[in-house]
N, CA, C and O atoms as a GROMACS GRO file, in nm:
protein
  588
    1UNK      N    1   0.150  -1.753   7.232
    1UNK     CA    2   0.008  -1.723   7.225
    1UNK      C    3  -0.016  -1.572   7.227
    1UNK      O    4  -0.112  -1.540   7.156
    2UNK      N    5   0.020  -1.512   7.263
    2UNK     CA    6   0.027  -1.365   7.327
    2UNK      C    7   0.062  -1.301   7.183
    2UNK      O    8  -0.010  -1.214   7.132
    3UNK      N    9   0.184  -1.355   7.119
    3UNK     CA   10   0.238  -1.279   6.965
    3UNK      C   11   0.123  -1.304   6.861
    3UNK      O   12   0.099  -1.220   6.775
    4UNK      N   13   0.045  -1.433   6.871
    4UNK     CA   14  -0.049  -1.457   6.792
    4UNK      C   15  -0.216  -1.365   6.791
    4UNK      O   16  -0.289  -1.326   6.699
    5UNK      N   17  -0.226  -1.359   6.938
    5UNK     CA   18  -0.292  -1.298   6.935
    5UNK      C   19  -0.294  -1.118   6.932
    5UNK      O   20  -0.393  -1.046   6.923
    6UNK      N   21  -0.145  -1.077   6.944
    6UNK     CA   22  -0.087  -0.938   6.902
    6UNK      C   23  -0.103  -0.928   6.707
    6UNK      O   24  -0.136  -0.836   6.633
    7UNK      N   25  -0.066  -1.054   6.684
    7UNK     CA   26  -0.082  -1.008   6.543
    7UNK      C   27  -0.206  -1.029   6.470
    7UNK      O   28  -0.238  -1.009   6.353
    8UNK      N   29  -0.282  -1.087   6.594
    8UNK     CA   30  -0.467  -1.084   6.503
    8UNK      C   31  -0.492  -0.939   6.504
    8UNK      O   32  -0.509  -0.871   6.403
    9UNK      N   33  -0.491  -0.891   6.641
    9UNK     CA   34  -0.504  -0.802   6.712
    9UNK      C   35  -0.464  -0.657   6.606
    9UNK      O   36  -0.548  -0.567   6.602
   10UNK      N   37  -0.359  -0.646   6.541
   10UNK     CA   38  -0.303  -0.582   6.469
   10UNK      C   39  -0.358  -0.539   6.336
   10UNK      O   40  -0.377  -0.426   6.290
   11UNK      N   41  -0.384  -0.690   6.270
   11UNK     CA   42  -0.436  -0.725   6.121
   11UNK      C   43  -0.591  -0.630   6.134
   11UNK      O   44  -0.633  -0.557   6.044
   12UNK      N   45  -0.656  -0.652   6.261
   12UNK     CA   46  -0.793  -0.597   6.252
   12UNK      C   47  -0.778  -0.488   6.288
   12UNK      O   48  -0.890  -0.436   6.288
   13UNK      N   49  -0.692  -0.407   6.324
   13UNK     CA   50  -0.690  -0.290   6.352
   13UNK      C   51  -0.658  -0.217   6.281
   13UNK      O   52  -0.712  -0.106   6.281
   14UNK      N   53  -0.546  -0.253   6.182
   14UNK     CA   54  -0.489  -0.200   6.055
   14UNK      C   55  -0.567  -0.191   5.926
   14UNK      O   56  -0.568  -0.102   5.841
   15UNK      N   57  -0.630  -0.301   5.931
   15UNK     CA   58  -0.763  -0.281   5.859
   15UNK      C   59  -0.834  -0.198   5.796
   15UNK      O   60  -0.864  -0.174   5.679
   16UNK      N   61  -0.859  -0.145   5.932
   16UNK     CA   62  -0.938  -0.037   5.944
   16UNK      C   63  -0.905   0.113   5.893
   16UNK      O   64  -0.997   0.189   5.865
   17UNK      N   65  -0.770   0.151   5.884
   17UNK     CA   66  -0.759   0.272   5.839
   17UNK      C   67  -0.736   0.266   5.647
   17UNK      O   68  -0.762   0.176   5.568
   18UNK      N   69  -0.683   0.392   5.627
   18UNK     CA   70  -0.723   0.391   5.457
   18UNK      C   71  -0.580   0.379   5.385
   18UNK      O   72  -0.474   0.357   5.444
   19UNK      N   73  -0.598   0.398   5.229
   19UNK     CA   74  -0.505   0.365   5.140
   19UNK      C   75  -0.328   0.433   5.187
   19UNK      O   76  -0.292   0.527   5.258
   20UNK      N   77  -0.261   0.338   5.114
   20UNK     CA   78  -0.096   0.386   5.204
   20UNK      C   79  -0.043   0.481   5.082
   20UNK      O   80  -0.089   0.437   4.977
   21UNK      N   81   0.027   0.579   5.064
   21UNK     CA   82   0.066   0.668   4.969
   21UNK      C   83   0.189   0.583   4.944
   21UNK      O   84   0.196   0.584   4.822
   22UNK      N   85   0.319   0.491   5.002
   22UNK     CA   86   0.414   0.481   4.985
   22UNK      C   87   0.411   0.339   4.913
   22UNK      O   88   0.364   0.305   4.805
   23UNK      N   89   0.493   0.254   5.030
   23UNK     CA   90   0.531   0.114   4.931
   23UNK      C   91   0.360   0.047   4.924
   23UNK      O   92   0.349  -0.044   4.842
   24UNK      N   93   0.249   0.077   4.991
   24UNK     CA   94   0.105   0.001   4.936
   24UNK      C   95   0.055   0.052   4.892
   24UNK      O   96   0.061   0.173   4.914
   25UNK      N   97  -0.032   0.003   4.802
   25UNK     CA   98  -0.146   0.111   4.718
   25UNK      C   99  -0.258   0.107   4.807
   25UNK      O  100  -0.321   0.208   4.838
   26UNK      N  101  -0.289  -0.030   4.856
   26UNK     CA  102  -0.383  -0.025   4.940
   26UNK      C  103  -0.394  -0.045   5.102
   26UNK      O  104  -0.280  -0.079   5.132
   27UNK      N  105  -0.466  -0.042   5.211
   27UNK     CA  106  -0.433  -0.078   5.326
   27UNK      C  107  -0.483  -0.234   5.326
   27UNK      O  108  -0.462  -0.297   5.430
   28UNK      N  109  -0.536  -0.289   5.238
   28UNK     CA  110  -0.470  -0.455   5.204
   28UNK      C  111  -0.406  -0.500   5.206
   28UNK      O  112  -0.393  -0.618   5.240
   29UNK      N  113  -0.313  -0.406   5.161
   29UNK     CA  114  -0.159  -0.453   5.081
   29UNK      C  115  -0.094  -0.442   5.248
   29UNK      O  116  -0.007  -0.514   5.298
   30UNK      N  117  -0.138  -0.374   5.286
   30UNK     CA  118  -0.022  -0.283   5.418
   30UNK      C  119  -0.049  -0.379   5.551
   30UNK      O  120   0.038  -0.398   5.636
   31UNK      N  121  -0.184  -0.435   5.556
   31UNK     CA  122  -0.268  -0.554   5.621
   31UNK      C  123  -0.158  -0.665   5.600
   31UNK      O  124  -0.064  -0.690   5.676
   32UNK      N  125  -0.194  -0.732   5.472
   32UNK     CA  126  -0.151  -0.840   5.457
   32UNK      C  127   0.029  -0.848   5.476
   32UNK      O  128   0.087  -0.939   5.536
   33UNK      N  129   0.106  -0.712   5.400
   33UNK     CA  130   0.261  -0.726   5.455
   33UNK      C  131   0.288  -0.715   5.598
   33UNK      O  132   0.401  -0.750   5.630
   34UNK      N  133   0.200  -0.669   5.705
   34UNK     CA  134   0.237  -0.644   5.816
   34UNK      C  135   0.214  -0.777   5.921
   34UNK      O  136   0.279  -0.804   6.022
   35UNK      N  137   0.096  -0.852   5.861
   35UNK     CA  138   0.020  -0.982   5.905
   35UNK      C  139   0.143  -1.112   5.920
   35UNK      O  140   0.178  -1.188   6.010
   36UNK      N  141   0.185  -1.084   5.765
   36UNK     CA  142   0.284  -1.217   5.720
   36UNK      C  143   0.440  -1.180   5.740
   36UNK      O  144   0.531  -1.242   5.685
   37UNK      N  145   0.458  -1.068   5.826
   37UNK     CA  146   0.640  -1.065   5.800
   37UNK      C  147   0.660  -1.165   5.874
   37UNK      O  148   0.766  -1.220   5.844
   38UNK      N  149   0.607  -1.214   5.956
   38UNK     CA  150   0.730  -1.274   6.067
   38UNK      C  151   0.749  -1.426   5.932
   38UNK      O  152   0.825  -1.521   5.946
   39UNK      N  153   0.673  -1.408   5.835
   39UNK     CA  154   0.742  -1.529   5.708
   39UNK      C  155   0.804  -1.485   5.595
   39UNK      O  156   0.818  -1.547   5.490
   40UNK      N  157   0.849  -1.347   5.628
   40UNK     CA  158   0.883  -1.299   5.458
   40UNK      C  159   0.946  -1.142   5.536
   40UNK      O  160   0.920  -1.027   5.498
   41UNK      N  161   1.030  -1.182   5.651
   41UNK     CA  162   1.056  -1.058   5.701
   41UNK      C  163   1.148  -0.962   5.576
   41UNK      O  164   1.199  -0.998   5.471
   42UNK      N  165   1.140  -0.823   5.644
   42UNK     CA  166   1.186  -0.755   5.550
   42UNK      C  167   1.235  -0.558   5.605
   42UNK      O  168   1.201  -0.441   5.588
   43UNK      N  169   1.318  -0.630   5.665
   43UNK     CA  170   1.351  -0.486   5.730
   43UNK      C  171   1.358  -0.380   5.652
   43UNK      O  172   1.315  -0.270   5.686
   44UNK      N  173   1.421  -0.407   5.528
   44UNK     CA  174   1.427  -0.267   5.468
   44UNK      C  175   1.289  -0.189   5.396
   44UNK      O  176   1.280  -0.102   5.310
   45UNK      N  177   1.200  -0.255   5.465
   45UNK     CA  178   1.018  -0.168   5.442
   45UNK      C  179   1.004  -0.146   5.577
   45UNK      O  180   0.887  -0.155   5.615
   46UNK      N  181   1.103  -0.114   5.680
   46UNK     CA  182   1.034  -0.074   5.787
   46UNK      C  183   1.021   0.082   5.828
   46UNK      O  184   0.962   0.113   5.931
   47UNK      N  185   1.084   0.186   5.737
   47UNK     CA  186   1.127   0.295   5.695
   47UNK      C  187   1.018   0.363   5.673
   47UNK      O  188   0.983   0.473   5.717
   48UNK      N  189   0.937   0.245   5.560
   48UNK     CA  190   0.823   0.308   5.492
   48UNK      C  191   0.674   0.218   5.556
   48UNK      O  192   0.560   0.235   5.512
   49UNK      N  193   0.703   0.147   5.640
   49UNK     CA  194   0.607   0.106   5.693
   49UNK      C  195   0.594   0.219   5.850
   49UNK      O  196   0.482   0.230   5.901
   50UNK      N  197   0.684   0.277   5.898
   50UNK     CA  198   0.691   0.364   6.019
   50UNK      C  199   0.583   0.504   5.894
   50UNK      O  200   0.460   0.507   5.889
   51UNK      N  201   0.647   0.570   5.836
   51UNK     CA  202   0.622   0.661   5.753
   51UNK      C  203   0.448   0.651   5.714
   51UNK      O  204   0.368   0.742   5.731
   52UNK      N  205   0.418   0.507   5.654
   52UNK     CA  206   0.252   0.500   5.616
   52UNK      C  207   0.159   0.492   5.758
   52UNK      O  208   0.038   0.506   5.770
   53UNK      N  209   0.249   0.469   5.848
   53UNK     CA  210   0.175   0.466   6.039
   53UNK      C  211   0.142   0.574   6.035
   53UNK      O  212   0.022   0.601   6.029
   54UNK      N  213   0.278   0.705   6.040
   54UNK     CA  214   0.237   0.801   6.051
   54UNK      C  215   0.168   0.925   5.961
   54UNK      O  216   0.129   1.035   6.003
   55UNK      N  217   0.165   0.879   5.839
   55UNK     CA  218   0.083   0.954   5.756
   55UNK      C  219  -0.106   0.906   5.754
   55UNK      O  220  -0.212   0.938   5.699
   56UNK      N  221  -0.065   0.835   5.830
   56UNK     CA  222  -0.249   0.759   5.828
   56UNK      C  223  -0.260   0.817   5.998
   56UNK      O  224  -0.365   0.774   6.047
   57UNK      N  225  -0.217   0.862   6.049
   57UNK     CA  226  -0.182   0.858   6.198
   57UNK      C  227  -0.207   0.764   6.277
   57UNK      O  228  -0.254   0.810   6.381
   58UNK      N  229  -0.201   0.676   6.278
   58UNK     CA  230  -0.174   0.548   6.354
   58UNK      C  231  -0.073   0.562   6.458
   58UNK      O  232  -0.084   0.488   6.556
   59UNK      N  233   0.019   0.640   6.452
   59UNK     CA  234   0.076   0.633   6.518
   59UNK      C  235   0.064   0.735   6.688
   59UNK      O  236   0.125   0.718   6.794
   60UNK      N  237  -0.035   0.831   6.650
   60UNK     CA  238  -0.080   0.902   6.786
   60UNK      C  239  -0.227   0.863   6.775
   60UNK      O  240  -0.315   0.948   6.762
   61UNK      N  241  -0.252   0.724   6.780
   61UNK     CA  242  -0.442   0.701   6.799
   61UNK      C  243  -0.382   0.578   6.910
   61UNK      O  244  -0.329   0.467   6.895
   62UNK      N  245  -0.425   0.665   7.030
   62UNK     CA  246  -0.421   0.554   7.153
   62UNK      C  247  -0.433   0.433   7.131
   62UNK      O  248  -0.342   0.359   7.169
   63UNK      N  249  -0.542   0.381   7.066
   63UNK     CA  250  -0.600   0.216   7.078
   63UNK      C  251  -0.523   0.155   6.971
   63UNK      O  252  -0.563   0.053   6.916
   64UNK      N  253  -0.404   0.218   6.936
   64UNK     CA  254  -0.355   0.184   6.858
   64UNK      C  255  -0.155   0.141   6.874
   64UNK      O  256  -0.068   0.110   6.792
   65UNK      N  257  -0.160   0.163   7.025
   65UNK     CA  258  -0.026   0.178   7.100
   65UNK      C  259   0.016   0.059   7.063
   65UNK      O  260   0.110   0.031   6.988
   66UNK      N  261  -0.084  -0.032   7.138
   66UNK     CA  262  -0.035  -0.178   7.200
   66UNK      C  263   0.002  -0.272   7.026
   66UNK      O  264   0.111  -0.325   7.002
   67UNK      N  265  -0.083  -0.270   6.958
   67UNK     CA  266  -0.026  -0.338   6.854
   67UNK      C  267   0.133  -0.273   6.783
   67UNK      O  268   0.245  -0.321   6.769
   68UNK      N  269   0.084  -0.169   6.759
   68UNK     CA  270   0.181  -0.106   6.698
   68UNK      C  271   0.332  -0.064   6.786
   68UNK      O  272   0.430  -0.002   6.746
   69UNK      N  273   0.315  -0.099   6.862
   69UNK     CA  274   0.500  -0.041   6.945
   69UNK      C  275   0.501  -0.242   6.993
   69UNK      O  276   0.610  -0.282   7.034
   70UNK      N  277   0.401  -0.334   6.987
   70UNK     CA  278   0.417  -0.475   6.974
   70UNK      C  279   0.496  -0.494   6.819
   70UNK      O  280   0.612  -0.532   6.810
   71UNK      N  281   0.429  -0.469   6.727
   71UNK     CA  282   0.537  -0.508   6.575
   71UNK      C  283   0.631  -0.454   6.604
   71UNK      O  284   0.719  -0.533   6.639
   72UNK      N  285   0.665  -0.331   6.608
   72UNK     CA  286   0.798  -0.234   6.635
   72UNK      C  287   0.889  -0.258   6.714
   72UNK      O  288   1.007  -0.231   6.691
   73UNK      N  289   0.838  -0.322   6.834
   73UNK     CA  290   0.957  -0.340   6.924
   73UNK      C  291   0.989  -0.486   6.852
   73UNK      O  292   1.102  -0.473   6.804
   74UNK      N  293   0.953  -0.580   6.832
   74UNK     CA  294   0.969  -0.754   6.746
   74UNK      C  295   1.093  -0.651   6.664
   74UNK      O  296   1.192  -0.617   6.729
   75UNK      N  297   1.081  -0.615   6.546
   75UNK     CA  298   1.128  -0.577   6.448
   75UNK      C  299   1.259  -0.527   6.512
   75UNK      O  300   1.364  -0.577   6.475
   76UNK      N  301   1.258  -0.450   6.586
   76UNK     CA  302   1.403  -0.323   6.619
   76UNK      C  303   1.480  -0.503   6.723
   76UNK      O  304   1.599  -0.533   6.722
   77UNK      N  305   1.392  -0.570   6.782
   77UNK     CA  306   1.474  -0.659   6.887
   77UNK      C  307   1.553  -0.786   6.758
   77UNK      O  308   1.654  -0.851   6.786
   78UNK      N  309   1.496  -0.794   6.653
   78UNK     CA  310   1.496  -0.864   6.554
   78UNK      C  311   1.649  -0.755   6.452
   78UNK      O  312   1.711  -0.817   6.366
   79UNK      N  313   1.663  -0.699   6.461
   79UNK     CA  314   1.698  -0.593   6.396
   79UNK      C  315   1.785  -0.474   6.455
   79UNK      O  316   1.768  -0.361   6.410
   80UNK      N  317   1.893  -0.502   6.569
   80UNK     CA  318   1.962  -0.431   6.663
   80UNK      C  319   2.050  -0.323   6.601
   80UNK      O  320   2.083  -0.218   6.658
   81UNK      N  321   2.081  -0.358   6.487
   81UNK     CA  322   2.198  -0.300   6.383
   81UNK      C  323   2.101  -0.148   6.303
   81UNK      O  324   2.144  -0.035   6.281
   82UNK      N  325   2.018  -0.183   6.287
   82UNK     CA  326   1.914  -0.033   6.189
   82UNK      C  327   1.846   0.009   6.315
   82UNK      O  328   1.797   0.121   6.300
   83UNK      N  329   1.827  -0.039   6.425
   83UNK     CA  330   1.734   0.082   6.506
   83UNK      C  331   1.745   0.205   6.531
   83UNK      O  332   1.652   0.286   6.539
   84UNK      N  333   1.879   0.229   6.547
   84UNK     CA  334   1.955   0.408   6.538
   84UNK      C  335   1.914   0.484   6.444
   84UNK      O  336   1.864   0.595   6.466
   85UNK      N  337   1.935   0.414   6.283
   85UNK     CA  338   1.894   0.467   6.182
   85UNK      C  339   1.760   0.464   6.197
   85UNK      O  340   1.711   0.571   6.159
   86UNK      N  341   1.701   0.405   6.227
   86UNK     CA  342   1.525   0.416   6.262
   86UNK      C  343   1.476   0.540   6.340
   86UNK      O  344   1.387   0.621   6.312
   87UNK      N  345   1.561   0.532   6.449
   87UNK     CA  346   1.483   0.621   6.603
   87UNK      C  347   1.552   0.765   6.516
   87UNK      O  348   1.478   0.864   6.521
   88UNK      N  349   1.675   0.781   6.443
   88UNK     CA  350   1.675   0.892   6.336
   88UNK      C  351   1.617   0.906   6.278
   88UNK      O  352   1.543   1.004   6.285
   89UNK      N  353   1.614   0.855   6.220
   89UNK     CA  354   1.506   0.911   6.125
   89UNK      C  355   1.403   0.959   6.073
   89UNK      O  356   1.379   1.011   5.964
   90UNK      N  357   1.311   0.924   6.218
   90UNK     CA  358   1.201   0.985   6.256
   90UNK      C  359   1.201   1.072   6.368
   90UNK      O  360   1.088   1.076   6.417
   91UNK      N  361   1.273   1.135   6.421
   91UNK     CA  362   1.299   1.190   6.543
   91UNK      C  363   1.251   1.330   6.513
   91UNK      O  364   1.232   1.410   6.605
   92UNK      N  365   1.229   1.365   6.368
   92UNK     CA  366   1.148   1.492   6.393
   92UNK      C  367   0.973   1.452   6.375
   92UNK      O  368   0.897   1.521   6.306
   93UNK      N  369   0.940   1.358   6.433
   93UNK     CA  370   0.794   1.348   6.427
   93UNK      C  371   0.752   1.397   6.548
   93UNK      O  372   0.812   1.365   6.651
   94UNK      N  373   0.641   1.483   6.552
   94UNK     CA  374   0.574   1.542   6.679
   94UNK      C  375   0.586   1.404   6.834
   94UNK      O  376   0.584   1.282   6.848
   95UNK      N  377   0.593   1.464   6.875
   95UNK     CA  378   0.555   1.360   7.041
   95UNK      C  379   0.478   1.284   7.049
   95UNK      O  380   0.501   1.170   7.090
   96UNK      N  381   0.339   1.332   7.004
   96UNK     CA  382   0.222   1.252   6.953
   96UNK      C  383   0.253   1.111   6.897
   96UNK      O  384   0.185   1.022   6.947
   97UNK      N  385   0.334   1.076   6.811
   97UNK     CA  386   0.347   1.014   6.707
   97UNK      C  387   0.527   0.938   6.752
   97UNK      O  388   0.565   0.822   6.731
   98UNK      N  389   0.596   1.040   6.811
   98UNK     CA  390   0.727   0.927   6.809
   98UNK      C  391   0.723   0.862   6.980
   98UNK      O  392   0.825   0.823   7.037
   99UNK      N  393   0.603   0.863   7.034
   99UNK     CA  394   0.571   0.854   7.159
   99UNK      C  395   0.559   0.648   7.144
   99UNK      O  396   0.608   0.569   7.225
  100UNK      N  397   0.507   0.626   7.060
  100UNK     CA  398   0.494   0.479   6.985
  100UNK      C  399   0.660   0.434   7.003
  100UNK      O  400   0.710   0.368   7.094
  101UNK      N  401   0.732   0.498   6.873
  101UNK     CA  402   0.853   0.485   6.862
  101UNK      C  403   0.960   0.440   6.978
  101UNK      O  404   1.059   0.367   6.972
  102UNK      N  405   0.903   0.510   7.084
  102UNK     CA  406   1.022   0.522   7.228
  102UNK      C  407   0.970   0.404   7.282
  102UNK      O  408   1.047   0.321   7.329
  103UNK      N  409   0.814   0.381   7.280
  103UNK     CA  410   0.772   0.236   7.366
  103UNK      C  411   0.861   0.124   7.276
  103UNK      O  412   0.947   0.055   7.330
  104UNK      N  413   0.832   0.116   7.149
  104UNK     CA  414   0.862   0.004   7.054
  104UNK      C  415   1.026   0.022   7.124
  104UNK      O  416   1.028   0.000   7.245
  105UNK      N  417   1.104   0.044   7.089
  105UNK     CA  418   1.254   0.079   7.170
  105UNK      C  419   1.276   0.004   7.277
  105UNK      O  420   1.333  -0.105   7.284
  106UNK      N  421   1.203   0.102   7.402
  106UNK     CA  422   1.198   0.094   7.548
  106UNK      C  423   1.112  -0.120   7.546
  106UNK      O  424   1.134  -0.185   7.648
  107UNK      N  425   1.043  -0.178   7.449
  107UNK     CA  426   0.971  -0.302   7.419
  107UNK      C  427   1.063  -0.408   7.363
  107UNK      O  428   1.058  -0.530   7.382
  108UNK      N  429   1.145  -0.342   7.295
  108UNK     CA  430   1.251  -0.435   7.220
  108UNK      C  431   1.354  -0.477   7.326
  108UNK      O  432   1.438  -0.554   7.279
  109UNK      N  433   1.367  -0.453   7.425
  109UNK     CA  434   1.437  -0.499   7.552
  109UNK      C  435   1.594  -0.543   7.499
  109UNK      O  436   1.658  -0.645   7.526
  110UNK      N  437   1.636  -0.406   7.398
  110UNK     CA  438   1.784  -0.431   7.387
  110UNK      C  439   1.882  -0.428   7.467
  110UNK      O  440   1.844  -0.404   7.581
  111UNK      N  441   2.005  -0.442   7.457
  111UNK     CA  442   2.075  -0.427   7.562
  111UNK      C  443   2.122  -0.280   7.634
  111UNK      O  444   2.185  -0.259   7.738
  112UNK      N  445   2.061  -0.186   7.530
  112UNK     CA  446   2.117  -0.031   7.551
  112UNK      C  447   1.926   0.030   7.548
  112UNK      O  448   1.903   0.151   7.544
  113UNK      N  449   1.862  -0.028   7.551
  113UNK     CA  450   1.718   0.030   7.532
  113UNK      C  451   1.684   0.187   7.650
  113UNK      O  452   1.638   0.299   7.628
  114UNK      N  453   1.730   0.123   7.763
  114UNK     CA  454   1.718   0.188   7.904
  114UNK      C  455   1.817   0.341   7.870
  114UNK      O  456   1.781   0.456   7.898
  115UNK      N  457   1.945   0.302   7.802
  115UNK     CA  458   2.007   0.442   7.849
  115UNK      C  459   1.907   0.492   7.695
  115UNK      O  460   1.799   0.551   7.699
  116UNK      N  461   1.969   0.455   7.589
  116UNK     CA  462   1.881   0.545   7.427
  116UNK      C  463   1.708   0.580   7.498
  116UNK      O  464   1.653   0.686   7.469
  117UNK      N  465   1.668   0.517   7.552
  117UNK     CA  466   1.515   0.586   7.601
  117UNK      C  467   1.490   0.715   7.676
  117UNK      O  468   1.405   0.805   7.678
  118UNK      N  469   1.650   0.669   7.762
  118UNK     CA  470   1.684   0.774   7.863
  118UNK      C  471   1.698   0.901   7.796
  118UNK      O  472   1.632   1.001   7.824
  119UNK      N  473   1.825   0.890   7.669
  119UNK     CA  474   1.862   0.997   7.597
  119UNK      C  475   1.761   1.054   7.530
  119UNK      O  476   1.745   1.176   7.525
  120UNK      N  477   1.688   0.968   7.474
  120UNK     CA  478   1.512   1.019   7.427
  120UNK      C  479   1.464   1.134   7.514
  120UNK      O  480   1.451   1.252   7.483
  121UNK      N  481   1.447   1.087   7.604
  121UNK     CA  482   1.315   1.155   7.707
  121UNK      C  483   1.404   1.257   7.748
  121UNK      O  484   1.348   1.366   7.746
  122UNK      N  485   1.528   1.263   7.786
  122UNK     CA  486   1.630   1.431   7.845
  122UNK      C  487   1.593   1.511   7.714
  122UNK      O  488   1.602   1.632   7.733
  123UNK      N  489   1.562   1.483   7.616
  123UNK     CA  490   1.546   1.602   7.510
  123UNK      C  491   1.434   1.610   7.477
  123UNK      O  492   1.435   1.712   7.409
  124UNK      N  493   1.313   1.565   7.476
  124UNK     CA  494   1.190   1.548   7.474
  124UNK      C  495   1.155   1.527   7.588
  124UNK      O  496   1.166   1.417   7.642
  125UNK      N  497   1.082   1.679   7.670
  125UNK     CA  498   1.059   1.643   7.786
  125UNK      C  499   0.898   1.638   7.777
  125UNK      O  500   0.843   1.606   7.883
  126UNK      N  501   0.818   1.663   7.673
  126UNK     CA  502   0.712   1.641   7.709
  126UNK      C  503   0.689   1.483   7.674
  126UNK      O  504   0.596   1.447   7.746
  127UNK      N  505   0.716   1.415   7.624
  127UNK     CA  506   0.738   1.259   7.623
  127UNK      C  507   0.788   1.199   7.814
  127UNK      O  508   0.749   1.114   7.894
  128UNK      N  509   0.861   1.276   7.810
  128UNK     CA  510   0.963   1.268   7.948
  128UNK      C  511   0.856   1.260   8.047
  128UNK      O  512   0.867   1.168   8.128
  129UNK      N  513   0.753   1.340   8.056
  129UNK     CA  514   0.613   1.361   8.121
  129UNK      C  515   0.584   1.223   8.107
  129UNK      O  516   0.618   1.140   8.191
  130UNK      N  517   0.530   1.200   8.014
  130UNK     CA  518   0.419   1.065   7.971
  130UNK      C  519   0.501   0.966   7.998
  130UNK      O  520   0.429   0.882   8.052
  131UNK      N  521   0.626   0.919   7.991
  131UNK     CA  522   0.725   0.793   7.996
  131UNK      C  523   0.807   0.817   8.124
  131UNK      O  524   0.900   0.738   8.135
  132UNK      N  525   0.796   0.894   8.208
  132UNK     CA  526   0.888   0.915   8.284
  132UNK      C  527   0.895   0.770   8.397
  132UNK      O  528   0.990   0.747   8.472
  133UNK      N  529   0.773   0.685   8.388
  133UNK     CA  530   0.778   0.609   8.430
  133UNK      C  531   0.847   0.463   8.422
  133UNK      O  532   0.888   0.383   8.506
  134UNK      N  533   0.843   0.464   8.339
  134UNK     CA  534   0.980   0.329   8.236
  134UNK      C  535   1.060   0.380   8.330
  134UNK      O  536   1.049   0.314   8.433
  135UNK      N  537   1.135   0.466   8.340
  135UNK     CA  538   1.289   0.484   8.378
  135UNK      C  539   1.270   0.489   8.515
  135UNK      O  540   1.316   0.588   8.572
  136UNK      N  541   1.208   0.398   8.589
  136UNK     CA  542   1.170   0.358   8.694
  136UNK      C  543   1.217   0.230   8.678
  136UNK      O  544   1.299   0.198   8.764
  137UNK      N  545   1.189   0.131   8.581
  137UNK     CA  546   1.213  -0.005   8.589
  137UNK      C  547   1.299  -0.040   8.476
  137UNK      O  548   1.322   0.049   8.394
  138UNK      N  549   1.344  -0.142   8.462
  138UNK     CA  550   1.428  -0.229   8.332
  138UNK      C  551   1.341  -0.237   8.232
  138UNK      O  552   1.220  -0.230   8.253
  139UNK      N  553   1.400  -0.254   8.096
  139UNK     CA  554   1.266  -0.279   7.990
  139UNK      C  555   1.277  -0.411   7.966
  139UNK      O  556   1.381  -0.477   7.962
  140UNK      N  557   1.136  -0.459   7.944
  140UNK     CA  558   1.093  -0.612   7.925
  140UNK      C  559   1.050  -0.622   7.731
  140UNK      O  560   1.007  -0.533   7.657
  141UNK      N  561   1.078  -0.739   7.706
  141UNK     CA  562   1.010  -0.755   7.597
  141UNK      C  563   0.864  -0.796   7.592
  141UNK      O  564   0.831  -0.865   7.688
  142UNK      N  565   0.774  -0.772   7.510
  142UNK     CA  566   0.651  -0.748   7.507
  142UNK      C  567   0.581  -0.890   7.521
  142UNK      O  568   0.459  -0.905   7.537
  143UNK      N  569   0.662  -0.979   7.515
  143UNK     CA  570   0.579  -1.141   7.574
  143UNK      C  571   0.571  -1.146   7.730
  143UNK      O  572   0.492  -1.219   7.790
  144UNK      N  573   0.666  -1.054   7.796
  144UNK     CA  574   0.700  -1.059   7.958
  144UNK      C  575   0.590  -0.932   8.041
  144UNK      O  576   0.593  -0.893   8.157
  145UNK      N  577   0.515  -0.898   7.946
  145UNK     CA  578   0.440  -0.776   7.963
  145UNK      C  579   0.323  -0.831   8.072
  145UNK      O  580   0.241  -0.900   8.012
  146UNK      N  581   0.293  -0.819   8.219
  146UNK     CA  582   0.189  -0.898   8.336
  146UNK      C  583   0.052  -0.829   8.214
  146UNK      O  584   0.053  -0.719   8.159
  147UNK      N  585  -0.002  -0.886   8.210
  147UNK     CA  586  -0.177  -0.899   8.166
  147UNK      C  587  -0.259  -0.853   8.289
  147UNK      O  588  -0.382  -0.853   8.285
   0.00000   0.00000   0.00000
């Protein structure tokens, strides 16, 4: 119930921002592929689905955490083998913006999430500020999250 209502939650939020420069022409397009993966998953658009987050900035608009590091962490826990290449690949995005990235990670409740979050935040210490609290506790996946 919680994923269902993460991915209403999502669809209407995504909505809302404008056209994607990369794999969508429109934020229809970017709506509807993000709505329906969990039936047509497709990891190798998650590259360019991180990329149209952050060129629309979605990815440093607060009210925009909880859905978005919710798909992200599904995807990377779904997907254990490309997350490295992921958390690379974007690792030169401002703090603002890969601050999403480290929750989705620290959300995917891998088996190495705790130390790679760890290694995150020792080099990014102004993240280290804002997250320093995770590394207080174990990471949970985002259905185990208290309401």
């Amino acid at each position: 119930m919680r994923i269902t209502i993460l991915v209403l939650f999502s669809v209407f939020f995504f909505f809302s921002y404008g056209s994607a420069e990369a794999e969508w022409q429109t934020k229809e397009e970017f709506t509807k592929w993000m709505t329906y993966y969990y039936l047509n998953p497709e990891p190798e658009k998650i590259s360019s689905a991180i990329q149209y987050l952050s060129d629309q900035n979605i990815l440093e608009d607060s009210k925009a955490f909880p859905p978005t590091f919710g798909f992200l962490s599904g995807i990377f826990n779904a997907n254990e083998n490309q997350v490295t290449q992921w958390m690379e690949s974007f690792k030169t995005l401002p703090d603002s913006k890969y601050r999403v990235m480290v929750l989705s990670l620290w959300y995917a409740n891998l088996t190495n999430s705790k130390t790679r979050v760890h290694g995150i935040l020792q080099k990014r210490r102004t993240l280290m500020d804002d997250l320093n609290i995770l590394l207080e506790n174990n990471p949970m996946s985002v259905i185990e999250i208290p309401l």
